[in-house]
N, C-alpha and C positions, 0 to 999 in steps of 0.2 A: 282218603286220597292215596293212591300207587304211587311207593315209591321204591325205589332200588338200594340195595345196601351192600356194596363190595365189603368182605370180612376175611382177611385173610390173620390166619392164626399161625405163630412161627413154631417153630418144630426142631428137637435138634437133640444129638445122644443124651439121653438119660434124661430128658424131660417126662415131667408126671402126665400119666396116660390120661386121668381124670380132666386134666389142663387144658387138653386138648379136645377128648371128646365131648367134656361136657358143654361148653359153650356153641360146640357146632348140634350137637341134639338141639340147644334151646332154640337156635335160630331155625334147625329144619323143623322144628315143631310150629313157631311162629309161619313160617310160609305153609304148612296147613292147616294151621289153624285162624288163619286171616284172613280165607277166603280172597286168594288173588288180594286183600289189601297189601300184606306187609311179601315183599321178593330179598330176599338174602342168598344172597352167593357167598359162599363159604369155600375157600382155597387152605392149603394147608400148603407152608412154606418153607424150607432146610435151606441150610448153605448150600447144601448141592442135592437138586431132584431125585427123588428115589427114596430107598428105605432106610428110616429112621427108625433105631431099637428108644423103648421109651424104658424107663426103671424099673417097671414092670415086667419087663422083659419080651413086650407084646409089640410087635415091627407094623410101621402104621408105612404108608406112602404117600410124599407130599405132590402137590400138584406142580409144583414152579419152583425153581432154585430162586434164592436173592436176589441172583440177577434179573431172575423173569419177571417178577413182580409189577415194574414199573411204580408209576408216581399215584396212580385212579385208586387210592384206596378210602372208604370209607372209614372203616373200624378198623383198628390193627389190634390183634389179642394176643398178648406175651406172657407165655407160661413159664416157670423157670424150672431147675434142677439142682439136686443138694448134692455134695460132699458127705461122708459119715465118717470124718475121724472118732476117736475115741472119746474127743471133748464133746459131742451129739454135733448135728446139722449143722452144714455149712453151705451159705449159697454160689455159685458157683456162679462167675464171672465168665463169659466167653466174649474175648476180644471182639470177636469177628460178629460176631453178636450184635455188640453192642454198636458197632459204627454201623452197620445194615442198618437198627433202630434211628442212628442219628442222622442218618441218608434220607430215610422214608417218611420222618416225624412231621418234618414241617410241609408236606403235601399231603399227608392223614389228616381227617377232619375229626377224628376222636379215636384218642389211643386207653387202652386196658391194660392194668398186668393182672397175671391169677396168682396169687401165693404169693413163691420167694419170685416170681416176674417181676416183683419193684423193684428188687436190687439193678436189673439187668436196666431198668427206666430212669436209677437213678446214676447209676454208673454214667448213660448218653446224656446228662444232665438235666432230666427232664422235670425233675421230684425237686429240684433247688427253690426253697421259698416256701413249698406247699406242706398240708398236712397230708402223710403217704400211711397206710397202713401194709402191714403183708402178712405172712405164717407168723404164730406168736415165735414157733423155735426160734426163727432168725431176724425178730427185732431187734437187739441190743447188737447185731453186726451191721443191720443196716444202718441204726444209729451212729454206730460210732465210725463206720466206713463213710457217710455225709452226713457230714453236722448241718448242714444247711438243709436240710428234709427234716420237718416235724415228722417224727413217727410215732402213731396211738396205734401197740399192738392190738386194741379191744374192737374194734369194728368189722363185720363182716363185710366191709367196702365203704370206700370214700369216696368223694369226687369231688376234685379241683379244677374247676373250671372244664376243658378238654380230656382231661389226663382224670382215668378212674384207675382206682388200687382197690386189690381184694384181697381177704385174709386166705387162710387153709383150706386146700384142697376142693372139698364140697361148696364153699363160697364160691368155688365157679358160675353155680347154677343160681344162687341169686344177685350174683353183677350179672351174667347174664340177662337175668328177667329184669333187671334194670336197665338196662339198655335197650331191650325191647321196650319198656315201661316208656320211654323216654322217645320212641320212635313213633309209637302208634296206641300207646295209653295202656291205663293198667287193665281194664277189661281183657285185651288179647295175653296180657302177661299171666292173667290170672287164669285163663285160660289154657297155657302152657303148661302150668306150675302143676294143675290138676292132673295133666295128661302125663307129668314128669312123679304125679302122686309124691310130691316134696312142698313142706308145710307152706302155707297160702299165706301170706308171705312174709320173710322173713325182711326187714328194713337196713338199710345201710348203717343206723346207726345205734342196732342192737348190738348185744357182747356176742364174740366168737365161744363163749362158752355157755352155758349154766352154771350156778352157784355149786351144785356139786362136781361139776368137770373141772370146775375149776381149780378144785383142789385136790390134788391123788390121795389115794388109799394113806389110810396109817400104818403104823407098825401094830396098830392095839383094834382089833376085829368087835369089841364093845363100841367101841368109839364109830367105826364107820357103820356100824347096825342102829347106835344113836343116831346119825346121821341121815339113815334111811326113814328112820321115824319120826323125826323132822318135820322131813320133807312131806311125807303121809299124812301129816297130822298138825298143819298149821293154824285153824282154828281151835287149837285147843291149849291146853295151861304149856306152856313154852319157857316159863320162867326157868331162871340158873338154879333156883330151891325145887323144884320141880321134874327137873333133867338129872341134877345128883341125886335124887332120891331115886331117880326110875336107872339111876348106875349105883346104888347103893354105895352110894360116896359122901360124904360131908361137903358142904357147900365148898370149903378152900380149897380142899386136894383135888374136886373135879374141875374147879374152875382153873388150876393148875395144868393139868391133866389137858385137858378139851384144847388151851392155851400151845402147850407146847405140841400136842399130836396135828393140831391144826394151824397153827399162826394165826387163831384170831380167838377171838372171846366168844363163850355161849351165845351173848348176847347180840351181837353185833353178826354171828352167821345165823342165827334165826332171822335178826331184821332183812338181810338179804336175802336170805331165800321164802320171807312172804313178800319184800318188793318185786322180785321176780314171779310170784303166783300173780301178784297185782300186776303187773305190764303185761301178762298175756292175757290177763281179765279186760283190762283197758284194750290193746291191741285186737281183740276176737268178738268184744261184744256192749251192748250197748249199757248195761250194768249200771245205775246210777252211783257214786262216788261211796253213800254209803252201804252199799250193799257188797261191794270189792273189799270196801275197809272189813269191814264182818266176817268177809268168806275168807279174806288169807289171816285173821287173826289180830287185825291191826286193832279193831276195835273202834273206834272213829274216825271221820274225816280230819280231824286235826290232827292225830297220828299219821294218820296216811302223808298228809302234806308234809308231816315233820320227817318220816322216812327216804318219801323222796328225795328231798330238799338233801339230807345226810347224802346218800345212793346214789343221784342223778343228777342233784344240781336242776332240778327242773322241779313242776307242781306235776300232779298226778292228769289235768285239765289239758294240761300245754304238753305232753307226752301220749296223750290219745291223741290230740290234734293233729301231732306229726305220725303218729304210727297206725293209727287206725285201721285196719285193714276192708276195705270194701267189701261187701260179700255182695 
C-alpha cells in the first residue's frame, strides 16, 4: 500500500553531519527502492532557514525555519551536538530547541533522537517514565540531568512506545532502517541496508560495542596482542593455565596482570567474546544450537545456555527468535 511520510529532521550549529545526513540517505534510498511503495519527504529544519555549519565544519541548507514547519509531521528526527571541555563530551542544551520539540511533539506521529538528540527529547520532557538510550560518552549526564528517564547506554536504539532513541553516531542508519522496517516491512529495509553496504542488520537490542571496543587499549602491548588471539582462536584451549603459558607467566601473576590491564578476569572476557561469536552465529544463520556451542568454543549446549543466561539474561533459542536476521 502507498503511503506518504513527511520527515522533517532539525538542524542547528554544530550538529553532527552523520545525524543528519544519515537518516535522510536511508529514507531517499527507501523511496527507490520501494518501487513508488514507500514516498518520504525529507525537510531539513534550523531555527532560522538557511545555512547551518555542522561540527564537521561542512555547511548543509535547511529547507523551512521552525517557524515554517507547521503541525503535518510524520517523523521528526533530532540529532544533537556536544560541548568538549577538558572533562570529554558534553551534550549541549539549546533552549530554543527544545521548546520548537515541545511545540511540534504532540502533532508528530512519531519522534526519533540520533545520539546525544535524547538529551534535547528529554530536556522537552518527552524521555520521562521511559527507557531512553543515547552516545555511550554522554549517558551519566543524561542520567543524572533526568532521573526520571531509564537510561541503558548499551543499545543501538530503543523504542518507547512513539518516541525512539538511538545510540552513537553510525546508529543513525540502523533506527533509520527501523523505522522503515516499521513502515513498510523488513524486506525493503533489507533492501536499503544492502545498497547502504552496512551489516544486514544490526537490531535495537544488540551492544553499541563489541567485546573488544569495548574495552581500550592497555598500557601492556602483550596483553592487547593476547587479546587479538582471543578473539582469533575461540575454539580452542582458552583456559587461564593456557593463556599464562602462551604469556609465559605463572598462573597468579597473569591472572593478576590481565585483571588489572583490563578490569575483568581471563575468564569471564573469553566467555564474552565467544557469547558474542555465538549471537552473530544465532543472528546470520540457521546453525543448530550444537554446532554454535562447538564453533565459538563453548563446547555444549548446556554451556551455551549457562553463558547466556550469565551475558544476557536470555537462552541462546529466545535470542535467535528475537534477532534472527531474514535473508
Amino acid at each position: 500500500m502507498n503511503s506518504s511520510h513527511r520527515v522533517v529532521v532539525a538542524a542547528f550549529p554544530d550538529v553532527d553531519l552523520l545525524d543528519v545526513a544519515g537518516p535522510a540517505e536511508v529514507f531517499a534510498l527507501a523511496n527507490r527502492e520501494g518501487g513508488g511503495r514507500a514516498r518520504y519527504e525529507v525537510r531539513l529544519a534550523s531555527p532560522i532557514r538557511g545555512e547551518v555549519r555542522t561540527s564537521a565544519g561542512v555547511r548543509v541548507v535547511t529547507d523551512l525555519g521552525f517557524d515554517d514547519v507547521g503541525s503535518a509531521i510524520d517523523t521528526l528526527i533530532v540529532p544533537g551536538a556536544v560541548d568538549t571541555p577538558p572533562g570529554g563530551p558534553v551534550a549541549r542544551i539549546d533552549r530554543d530547541v527544545v521548546a520548537w520539540i515541545e511545540s511540534v511533539a504532540p502533532h508528530t506521529r512519531r519522534i526519533a533522537s540520533v545520539c546525544v538528540g535524547a538529551h534535547l527529547l528529554a530536556a522537552a520532557g518527552l524521555l520521562d517514565g521511559k527507557i531512553a538510550t543515547t552516545h555511550w560518552s554522554t549517558a551519566d549526564q543524561l542520567a543524572a540531568d533526568h532521573p526520571h528517564v531509564v537510561v541503558d547506554p548499551d543499545p543501538i536504539f530503543i523504542r518507547s512506545g512513539r518516541i525512539w532513541t538511538g545510540a552513537g553516531i553510525s546508529a543513525c542508519l540502523d533506527l533509520s532502517l527501523a523505522l522503515v522496517a516499521e513502515d513498510h516491512g523488513e524486506e525493503l529495509a533489507l533492501r536499503v541496508a544492502r545498497q547502504l553496504v552496512v551489516y544486514l542488520k544490526r537490531q535495537g537490542g544488540q551492544s553499541q560495542f563489541s567485546v573488544p571496543l569495548s574495552r581500550p587499549a592497555t598500557a601492556r602491548r602483550d596483553i592487547d596482542e593476547l587479546r587479538s588471539f582471543i578473539t582469533g582462536n575461540l575454539d580452542g584451549d582458552l583456559s587461564t593455565a593456557a593463556l599464562a603459558a602462551r604469556m609465559r607467566l605463572s598462573e597468579r601473576h597473569f591472572t593478576r596482570v590481565f585483571q588489572q590491564e583490563t578490569g575483568t578476569s581471563a575468564a569471564v572476557y573469553v566467555e564474552a567474546c565467544r557469547v558474542e561469536a555465538a549471537r552473530r552465529l544465532l543472528e546470520t544463520t540457521d546453525q543448530p544450537l550444537e554446532r554454535v556451542a562447538a564453533t565459538v568454543g563453548l563446547g555444549s549446549v548446556e554451556t551455551l545456555h549457562r553463558a547466556f543466561r550469565r551475558q544476557l539474561s536470555t537462552t541462546p533459542g529466545d535470542y535467535r527468535k528475537r534477532f534472527r536476521i531474514a535473508t
